[in-house]
N, C-alpha and C positions, 0 to 999 in steps of 0.2 A: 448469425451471419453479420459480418463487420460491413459494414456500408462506407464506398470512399467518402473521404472528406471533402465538404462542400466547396469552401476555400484551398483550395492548394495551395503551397509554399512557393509554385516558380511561375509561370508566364504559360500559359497553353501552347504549343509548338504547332506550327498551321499545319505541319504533317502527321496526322496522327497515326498513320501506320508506320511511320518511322521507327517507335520505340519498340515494334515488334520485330523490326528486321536488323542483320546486321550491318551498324553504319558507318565502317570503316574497313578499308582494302579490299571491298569487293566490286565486281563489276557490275553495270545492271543489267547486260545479259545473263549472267551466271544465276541468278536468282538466289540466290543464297537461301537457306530456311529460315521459317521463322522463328523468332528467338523462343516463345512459346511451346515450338513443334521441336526444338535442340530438348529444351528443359526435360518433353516428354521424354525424348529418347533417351536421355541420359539417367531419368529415374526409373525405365525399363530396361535399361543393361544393366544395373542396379541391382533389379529383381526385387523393387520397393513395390511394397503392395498397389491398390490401384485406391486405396481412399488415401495414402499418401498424396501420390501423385495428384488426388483434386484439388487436398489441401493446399498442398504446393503451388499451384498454378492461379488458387483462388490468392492466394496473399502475394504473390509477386505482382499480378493485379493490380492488386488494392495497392501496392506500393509504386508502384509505375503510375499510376492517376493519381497518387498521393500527390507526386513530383511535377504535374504535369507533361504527365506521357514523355518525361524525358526517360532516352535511354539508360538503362543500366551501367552501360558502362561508363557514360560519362559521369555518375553518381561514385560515394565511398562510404566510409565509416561516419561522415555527418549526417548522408541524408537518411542512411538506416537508422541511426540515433534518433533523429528527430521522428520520423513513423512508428518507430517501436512506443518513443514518449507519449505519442500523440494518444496512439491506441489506449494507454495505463491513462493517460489525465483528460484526453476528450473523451474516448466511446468508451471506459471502464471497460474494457474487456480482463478477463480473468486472466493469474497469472500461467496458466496453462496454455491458454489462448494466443497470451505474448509470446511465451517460447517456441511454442508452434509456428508465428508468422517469422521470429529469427532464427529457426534451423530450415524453412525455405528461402529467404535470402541469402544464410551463409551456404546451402547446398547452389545455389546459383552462381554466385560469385567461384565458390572455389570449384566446381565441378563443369559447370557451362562457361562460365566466359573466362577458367583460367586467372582468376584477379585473387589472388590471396588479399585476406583483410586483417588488419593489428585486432588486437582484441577490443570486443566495442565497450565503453562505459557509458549504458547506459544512464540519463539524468534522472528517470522512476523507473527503474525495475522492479516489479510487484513479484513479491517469494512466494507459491505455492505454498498455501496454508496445511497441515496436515490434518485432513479426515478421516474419520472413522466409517468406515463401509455401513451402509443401511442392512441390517441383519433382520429377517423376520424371523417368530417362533415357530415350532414344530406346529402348533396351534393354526397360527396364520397363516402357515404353508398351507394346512389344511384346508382352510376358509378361502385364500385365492385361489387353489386348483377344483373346490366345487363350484366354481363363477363360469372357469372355461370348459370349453366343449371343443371336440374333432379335432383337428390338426394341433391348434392354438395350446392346445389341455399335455397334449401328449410332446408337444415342444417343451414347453415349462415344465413338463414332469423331467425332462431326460436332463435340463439344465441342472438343476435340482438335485438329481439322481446323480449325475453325472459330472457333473460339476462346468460344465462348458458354457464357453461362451455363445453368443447368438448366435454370429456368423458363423464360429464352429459347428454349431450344429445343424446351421441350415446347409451348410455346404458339403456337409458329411453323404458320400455315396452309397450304394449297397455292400461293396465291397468292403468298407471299413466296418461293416457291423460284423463282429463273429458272436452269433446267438449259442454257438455248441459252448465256447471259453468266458463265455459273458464278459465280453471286449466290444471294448470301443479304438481305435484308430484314428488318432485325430493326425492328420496331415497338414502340413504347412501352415501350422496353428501361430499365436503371436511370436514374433520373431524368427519366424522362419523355420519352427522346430515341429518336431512330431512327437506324440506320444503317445500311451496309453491312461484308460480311464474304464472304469467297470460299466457293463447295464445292469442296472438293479433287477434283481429278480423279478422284482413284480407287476416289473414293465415288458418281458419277452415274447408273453404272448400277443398282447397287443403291438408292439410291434412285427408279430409275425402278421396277422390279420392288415397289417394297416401295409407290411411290406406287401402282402398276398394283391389289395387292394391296388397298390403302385405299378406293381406288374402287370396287372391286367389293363389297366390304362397306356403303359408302354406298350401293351401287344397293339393297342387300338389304332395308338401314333405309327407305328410302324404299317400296319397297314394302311395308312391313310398317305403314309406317306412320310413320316415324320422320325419323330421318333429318336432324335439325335441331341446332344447334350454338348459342351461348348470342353473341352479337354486344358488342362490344365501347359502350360507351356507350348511345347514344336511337338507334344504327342499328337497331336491331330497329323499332321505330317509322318509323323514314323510309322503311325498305325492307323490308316486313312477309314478301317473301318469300327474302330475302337467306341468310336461316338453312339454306337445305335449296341452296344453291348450291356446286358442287364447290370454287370457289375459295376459300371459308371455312370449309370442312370442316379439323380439325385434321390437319398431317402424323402425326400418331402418336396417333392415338384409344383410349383406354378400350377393353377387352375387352368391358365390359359396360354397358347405356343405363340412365338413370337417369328417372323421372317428374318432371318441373318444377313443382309444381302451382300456382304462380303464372299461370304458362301454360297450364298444362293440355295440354302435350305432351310425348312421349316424348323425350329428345335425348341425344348421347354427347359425353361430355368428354374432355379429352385423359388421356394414363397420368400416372399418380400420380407425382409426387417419389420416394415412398419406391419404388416398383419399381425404378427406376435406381439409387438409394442404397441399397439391400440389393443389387443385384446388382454392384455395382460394391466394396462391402465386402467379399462372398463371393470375390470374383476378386482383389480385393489379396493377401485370406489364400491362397487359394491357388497366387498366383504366387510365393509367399514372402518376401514383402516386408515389412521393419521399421519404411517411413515411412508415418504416419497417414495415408494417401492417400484421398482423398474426389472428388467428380466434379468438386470445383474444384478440384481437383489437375492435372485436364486440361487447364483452360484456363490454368494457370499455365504450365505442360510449354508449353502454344502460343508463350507468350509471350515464353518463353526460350530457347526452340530458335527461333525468329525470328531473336531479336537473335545467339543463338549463329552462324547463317547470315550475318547481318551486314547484315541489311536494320535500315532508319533508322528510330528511336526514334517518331519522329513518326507513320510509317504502322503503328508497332504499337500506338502512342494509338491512332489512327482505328478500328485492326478491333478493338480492344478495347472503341470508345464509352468512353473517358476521358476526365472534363471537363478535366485538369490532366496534364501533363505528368509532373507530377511525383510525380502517382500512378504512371505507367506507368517511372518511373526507380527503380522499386525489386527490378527483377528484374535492372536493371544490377548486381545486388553478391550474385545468387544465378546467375550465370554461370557455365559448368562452367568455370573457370580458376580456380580457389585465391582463396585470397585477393586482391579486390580485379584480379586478373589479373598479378599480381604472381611474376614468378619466384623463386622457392624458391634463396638461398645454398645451400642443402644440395645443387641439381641441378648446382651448379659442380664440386664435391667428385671 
């Protein structure tokens, strides 16, 4: 997290809600929104996911206090120049990090306040180094998933298995599972796409058991009162009783239900991010391993132990949802054979 800059570049302005509202042609009966609550609406008509949307909000932020709460609009292609620099030469943030805080100012600019901008140059633009993904072995795979246990164990198995991402798979419902086709349904997965992905064989009964287990927890909510799940767009609306139906209930639910009060009913969410990502840190360390291994470590592991089997680049796009090819061509050069797959002079020796 980028923390504003202590000094700012302009004058503190005595009104500090000014830079949220808007400060020209409006009336002050009218109340106009605030520029913050426009930005939301405009990345939810969008249909921009909602950790866009944070990001978003966090670095227009940080750029607005950069300025001294001066308004946006009366800002251009200087004062983002100099915040985007500031970011690469005062708080080192990565060059990932940079680009993220200027596709939230250019979605502001051209999308909420209408201000098209010339192209910016900026004075440090830091390049995105190219990484090679953290691959562990069939071994290691091994030695992390005897660490975990319950929910955590059978998450990492399916990433693994299955090649998904986290939030893919935590947000995976009952109805996306088909254990008769050994299918997966990944909906509204990165970029907006769906697709398919296999269950591994020798994870079906355990997920029958753990679905068995889930169900009988929804019966409990439901009598209790509960029992309802948060519907994906205006289906809550088209199908007002869609929420308390098995086939929408989350594969992997929250321990604990939370009050909606928009709704004004009781409902349970699926397990947190961070539960899998601390149990999955705790089990690297104690499998004794030196590679920064994280839960996308698993689906990388998927993707190259695929190709190490020697099935075609093409069908490891597909289960991996890759728009481009040539994303999915980068574990070709992180393949357990050395260099490039190159035989070593020295094994002639």
């Amino acid at each position: 997290m980028v923390h504003a800059v202590s000094q700012p570049k302009r004058p503190l302005r005595t009104d500090a809600s000014s830079c949220f509202r808007e400060s020209e042609g409006s009336q002050r009966d009218a109340r106009p929104p605030k520029l913050l609550d426009r930005v939301r609406g405009s990345i939810r008509a969008k249909h921009y996911s909602p950790r866009t949307e944070e990001s978003y909000i966090h670095w227009i932020k940080q750029f607005i206090f950069f300025h001294g709460k001066r308004h946006p609009v009366e800002m251009g292609e200087v004062e983002i120049n100099e915040f985007l620099t500031s970011l690469a030469v005062t708080e080192h943030v990565s060059a990932s990090t940079q680009n993220q805080a200027l596709s939230a100012l250019l979605f502001l600019y051209q999308h909420v306040l209408n201000k098209p901008l010339n192209w910016i140059q900026l004075e440090v633009r830091a390049k995105r180094p190219a990484r090679l993904p953290i691959v562990l072995t069939k071994m290691e795979i091994k030695a992390v998933l005897a660490q975990l246990k319950g929910t955590p164990k059978l998450i990492a198995m399916l990433l693994y298995g299955s090649g998904l991402r986290l939030t893919e798979c935590l947000e995976l419902r009952v109805k996306d599972l088909d254990l008769a086709r050994n299918e997966i349904l990944v909906r509204d997965g990165k970029g907006q796409k769906d697709r398919h992905t296999m269950i591994p064989e020798s994870l079906k009964e355990m997920l029958r058991v753990h679905l068995q287990r889930v169900k009988e927890l929804h019966e409990r909510d439901l009598a209790d009162g509960a029992g309802r799940v948060v519907l994906p767009g205006a289906l809550g609306r088209k199908y007002p009783n869609a929420d308390r139906e098995w086939g929408w209930q989350y594969v992997f639910p929250a321990s604990s239900r939370f009050f909606d009060e928009a709704a004004g009913v009781k409902r349970r969410h699926h397990v947190h991010e961070s539960v899998v990502q601390k149990a999955m840190k705790e089990a690297v360390r104690h499998a004794g391993l030196t590679k920064p291994a994280s839960c996308h470590s698993l689906r990388h592991s998927f993707a190259t132990h695929l190709l190490e089997d020697g099935y075609d680049i093409r069908t490891v796009q597909e289960l991996l949802g890759h728009r481009d090819v040539s994303t999915t061509m980068i574990y070709t050069h992180v393949l357990n054979r050395g260099g490039r797959g190159v035989r070593s002079p020295a094994d002639a020796l």
